[in-house]
Structure formats: C-alpha cells, structure tokens
C-alpha positions in Angstrom: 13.8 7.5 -1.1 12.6 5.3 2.0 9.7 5.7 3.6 11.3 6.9 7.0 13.3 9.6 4.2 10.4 10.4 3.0 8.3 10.9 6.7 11.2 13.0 8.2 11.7 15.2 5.1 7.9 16.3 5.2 7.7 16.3 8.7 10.4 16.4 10.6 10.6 14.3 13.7 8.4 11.3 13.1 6.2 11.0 15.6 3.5 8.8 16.6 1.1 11.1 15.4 2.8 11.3 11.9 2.3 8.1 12.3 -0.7 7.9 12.5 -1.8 10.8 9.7 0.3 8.9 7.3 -1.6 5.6 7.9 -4.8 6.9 7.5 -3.9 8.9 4.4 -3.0 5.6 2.9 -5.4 3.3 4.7 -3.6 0.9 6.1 -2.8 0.3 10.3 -0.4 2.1 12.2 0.9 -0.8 12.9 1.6 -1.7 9.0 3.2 1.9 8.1 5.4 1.2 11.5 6.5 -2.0 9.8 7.2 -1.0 6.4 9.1 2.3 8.0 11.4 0.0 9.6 12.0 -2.3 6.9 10.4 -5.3 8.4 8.2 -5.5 5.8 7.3 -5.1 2.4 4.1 -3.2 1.7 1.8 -5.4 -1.0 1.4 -3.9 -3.9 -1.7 -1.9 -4.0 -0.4 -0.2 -0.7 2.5 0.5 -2.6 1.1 2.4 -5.6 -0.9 4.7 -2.6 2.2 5.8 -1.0 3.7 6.9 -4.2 0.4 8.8 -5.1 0.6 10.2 -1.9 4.3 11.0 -1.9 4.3 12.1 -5.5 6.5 9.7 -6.6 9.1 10.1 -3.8 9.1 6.8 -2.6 8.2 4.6 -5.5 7.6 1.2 -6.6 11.8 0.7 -7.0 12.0 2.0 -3.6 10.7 -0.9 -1.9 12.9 -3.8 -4.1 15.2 -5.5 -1.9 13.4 -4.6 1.1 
C-alpha cells in the first residue's frame, strides 16, 4: 500500500492538516511526507521503518522499491 493509500484509507480526504499529524507522528517536515506522498521521493531508510511502525505494516519497506 502507498502512502497516499494508506493517508486516505485512515482518513479520508487528505488534508493539509492530515498532513501535518502524519508528519509529526513520524518526525519528519510537512514538506518531506508531501514529497514522498507524491512519489517525488524516496523516504531514507530510518523514516521508512517509522511509517511502517506507525502504519502497522501497511505501507512497508517493499512499498517504497521502485519509487
């Protein structure tokens, strides 16, 4: 599951307030979670193992290959 899967399953319409919970939940920038959401980037890899402990797995390591 993506990230933006991921956001609008748990939340619906993915605001910038969502946003914004979700950034600070993983401590990282808005503007980082905003990027990764999109695909522009690749989180590194200790952001990645906090946003599948936060997602419970949902959007994993394998998630983010390719992107």
């Amino acid at each position: 599951m993506t990230l933006q899967e991921y956001l609008e399953k748990e939340y619906g319409d993915v605001t910038g307030k969502v946003i914004e919970r979700f950034a600070k939940k993983v401590g990282y920038s808005i503007f980082a979670v905003r990027k990764w959401r999109a695909g522009e980037r690749c989180p590194r890899p200790r952001a990645i193992v906090k946003i599948a402990k936060i997602t419970n797995g949902q959007v994993s390591s394998n998630d983010w290959i390719g992107a």
